[in-house]
C-alpha positions as CSV (number, residue, x, y, z in Angstrom):
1,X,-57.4,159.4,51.1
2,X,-53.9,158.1,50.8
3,X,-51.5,160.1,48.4
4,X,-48.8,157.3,48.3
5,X,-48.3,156.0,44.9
6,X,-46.7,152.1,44.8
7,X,-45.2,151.2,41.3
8,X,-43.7,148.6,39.4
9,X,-40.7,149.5,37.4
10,X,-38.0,147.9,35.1
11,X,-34.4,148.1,35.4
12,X,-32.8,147.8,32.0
13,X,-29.7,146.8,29.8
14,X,-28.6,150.5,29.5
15,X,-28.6,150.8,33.6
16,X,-27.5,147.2,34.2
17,X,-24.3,148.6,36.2
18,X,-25.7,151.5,38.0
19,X,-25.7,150.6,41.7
20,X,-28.8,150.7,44.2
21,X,-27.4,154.4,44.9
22,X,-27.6,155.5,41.7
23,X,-30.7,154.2,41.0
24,X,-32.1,156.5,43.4
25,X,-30.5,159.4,42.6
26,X,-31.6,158.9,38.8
27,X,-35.3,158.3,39.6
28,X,-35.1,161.2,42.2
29,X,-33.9,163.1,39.5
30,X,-36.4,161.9,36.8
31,X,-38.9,162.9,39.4
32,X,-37.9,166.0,40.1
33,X,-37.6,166.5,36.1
34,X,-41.6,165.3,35.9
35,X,-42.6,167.8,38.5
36,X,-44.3,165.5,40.8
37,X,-45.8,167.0,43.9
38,X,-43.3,164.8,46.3
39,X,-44.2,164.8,50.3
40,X,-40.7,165.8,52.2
41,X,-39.5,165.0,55.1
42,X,-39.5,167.8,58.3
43,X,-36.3,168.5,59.6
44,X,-33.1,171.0,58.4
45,X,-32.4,168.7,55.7
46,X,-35.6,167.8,54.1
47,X,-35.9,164.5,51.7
48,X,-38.2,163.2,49.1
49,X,-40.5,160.5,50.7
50,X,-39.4,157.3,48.8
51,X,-39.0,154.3,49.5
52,X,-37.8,151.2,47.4
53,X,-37.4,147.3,47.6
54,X,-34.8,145.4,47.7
55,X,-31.6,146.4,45.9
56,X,-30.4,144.3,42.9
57,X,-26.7,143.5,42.7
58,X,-24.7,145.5,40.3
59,X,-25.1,144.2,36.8
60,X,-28.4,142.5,37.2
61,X,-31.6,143.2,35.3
62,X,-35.1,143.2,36.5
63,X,-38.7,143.5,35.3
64,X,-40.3,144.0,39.0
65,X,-38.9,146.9,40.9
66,X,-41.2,148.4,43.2
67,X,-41.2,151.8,45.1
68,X,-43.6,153.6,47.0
69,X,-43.8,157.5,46.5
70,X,-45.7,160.1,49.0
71,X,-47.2,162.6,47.1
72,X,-47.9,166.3,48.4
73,X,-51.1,166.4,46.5
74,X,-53.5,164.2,44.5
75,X,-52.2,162.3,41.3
76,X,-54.4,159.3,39.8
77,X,-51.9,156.1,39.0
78,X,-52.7,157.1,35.4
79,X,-51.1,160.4,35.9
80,X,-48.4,159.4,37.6
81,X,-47.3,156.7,35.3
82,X,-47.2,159.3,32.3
83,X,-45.6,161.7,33.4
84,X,-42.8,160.4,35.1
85,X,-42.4,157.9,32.0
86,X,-41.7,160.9,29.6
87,X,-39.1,162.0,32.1
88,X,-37.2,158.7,32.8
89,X,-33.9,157.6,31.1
90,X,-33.7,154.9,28.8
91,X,-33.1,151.3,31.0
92,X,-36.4,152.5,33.6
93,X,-40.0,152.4,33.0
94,X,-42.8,152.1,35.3
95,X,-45.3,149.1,34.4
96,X,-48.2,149.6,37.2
97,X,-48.9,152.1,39.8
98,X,-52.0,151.9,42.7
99,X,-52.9,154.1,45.4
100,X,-52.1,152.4,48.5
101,X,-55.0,152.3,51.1
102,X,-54.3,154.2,54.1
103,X,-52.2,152.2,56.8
104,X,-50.6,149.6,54.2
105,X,-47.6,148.0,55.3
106,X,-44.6,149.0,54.2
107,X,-43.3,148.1,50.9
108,X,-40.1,145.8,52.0
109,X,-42.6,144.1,55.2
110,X,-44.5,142.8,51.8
111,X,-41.7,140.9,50.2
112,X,-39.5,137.7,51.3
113,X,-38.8,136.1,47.9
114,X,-37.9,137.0,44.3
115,X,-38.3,134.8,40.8
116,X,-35.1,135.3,39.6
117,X,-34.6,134.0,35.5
118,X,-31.1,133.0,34.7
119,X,-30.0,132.7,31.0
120,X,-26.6,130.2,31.3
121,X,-25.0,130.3,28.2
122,X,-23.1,127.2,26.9
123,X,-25.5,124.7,29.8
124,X,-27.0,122.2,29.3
125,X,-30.7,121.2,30.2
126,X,-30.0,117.9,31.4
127,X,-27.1,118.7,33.8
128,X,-29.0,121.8,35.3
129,X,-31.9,119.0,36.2
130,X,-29.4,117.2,37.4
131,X,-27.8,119.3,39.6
132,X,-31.5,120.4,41.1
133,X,-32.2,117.1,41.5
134,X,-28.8,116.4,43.8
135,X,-29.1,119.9,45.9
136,X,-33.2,118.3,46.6
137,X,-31.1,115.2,48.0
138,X,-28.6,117.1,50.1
139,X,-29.0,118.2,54.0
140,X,-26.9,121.3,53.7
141,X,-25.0,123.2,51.5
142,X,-23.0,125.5,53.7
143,X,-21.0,128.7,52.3
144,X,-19.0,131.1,54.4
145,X,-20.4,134.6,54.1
146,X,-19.0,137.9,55.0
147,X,-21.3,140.3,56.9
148,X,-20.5,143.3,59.1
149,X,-20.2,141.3,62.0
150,X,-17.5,139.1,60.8
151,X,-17.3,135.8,58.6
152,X,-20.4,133.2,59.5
153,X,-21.5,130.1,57.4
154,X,-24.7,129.6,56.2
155,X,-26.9,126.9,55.0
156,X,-28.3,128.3,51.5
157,X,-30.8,125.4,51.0
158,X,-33.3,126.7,53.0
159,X,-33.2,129.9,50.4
160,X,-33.6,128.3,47.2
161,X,-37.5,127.4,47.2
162,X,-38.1,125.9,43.7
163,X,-36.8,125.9,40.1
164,X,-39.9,126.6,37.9
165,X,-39.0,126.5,34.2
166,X,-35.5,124.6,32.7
167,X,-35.4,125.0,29.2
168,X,-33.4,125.5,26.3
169,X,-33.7,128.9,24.2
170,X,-31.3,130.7,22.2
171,X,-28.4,128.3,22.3
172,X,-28.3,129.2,26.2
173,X,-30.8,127.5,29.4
174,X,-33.0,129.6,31.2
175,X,-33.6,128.9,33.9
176,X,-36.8,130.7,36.8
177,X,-35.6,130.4,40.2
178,X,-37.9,130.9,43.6
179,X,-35.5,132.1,46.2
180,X,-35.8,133.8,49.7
181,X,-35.2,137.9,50.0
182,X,-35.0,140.2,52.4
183,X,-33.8,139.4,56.0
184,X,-35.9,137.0,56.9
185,X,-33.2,134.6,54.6
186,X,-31.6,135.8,51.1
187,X,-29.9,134.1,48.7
188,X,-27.1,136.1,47.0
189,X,-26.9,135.8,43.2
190,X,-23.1,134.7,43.4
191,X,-24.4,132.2,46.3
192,X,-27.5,131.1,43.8
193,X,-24.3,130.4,41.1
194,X,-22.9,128.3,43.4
195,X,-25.8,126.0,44.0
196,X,-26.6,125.7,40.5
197,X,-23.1,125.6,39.1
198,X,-23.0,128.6,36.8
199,X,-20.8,131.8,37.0
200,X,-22.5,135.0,37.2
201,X,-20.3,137.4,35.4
202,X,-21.3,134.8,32.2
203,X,-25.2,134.8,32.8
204,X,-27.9,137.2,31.8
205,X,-29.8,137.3,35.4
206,X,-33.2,139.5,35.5
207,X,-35.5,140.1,38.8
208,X,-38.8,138.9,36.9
209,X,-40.6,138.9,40.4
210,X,-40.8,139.9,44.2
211,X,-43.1,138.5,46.4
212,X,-44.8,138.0,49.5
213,X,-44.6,133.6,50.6
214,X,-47.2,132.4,53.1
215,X,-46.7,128.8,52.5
216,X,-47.0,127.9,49.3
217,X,-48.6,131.0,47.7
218,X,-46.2,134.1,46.6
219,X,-48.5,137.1,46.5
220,X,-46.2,140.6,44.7
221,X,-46.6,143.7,46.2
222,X,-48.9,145.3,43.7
223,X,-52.2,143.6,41.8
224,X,-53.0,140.2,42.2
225,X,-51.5,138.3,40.1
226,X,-50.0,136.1,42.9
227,X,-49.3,131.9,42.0
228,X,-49.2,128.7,44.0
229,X,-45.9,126.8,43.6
230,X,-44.9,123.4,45.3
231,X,-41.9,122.2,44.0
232,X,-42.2,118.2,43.9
């Protein structure tokens, strides 16, 4: 039976500026904290066996982090959950945990594309539809992008995949966009501000989903609570 544990955590306001690195080292700390049996890696320097999705960018929030944990002996999901909960700092929480059946993918082969919801403060409804409505009427929307290799330009409309809620709340638009993740084609929060026309040192932008697209159907990496979207 497998002993890896997958979970769905959040990523709050009081750790909004942590980066990816200190993520880690907190939950790796929180574990350690909990006493969970952690598997280790062989070798002179031995690791915990963890692995984790996609990093955020500094200063964004999420509801659906995910991370897989190999465990050195049994723990049910239940188990798991409670006591790494009352050992985690204010900001992280873990929602969900499953076993994972022996021989599952790996976590990050199980995502490539995140629901990302934007709060713009000061927008306006109207003008975000319109925007949308001109980027669906485009052929490209090229940015230059700097990767270790060097400066490249990219077409970014092939990464945006849908815009499924525009509304007004709190004085401020929110806004739930489908975009690509991972290698197989991300779109960058600063590069999603630029399609859209906000700036994203003024939003509020939360990871609300990650998920695995086959066509139209985005299936998350835990549970199946997966959705069908089409944008028309």
């Amino acid at each position: 039976m497998s002993r890896t544990i997958r979970f769905q955590f959040t990523k709050g306001p009081e750790v909004r500026f942590l980066s990816h690195l200190d993520l880690v080292r907190a939950m790796d700390r929180a574990a350690r904290r909990a006493g969970l049996p952690m598997a280790f890696s062989a070798g002179f320097s031995p690791r915990p066996l963890m692995s984790y999705s996609y990093p955020l960018a500094v200063g964004v929030l999420s509801e659906a982090e995910y991370a897989d944990f190999q465990l050195a002996e049994d723990l049910t999901p239940q188990e798991f959950m409670e006591r790494y909960n009352n050992h985690l700092p204010p900001g992280f929480r873990v929602l969900r945990a499953e076993r994972l059946a022996e021989g599952a993918p790996a976590l990050m082969s199980e995502i490539n594309a995140a629901l990302w919801q934007l709060e713009l403060p000061g927008a306006a409804v109207d003008e975000v539809k319109r925007r949308w409505q001109e980027l669906k009427g485009m052929d490209s929307f090229e940015v230059e992008r700097e990767t270790k290799r060097g400066t490249r330009r990219v077409n970014l409309l092939p990464l945006i995949f849908g815009l499924t809620k525009i509304e007004e709340r709190d004085g401020a638009v929110e806004v739930h966009c489908l975009a690509g993740l991972g290698p197989e084609g991300n779109l960058r929060v600063e590069e999603m501000g630029l399609l859209l026309g906000f700036s994203p040192a003024e939003a509020v932008i939360t990871r609300i989903g990650q998920f695995k697209k086959e066509g139209s159907r985005y299936q998350p990496p835990l549970g199946n609570r997966g959705f069908t979207w089409t944008d028309s």
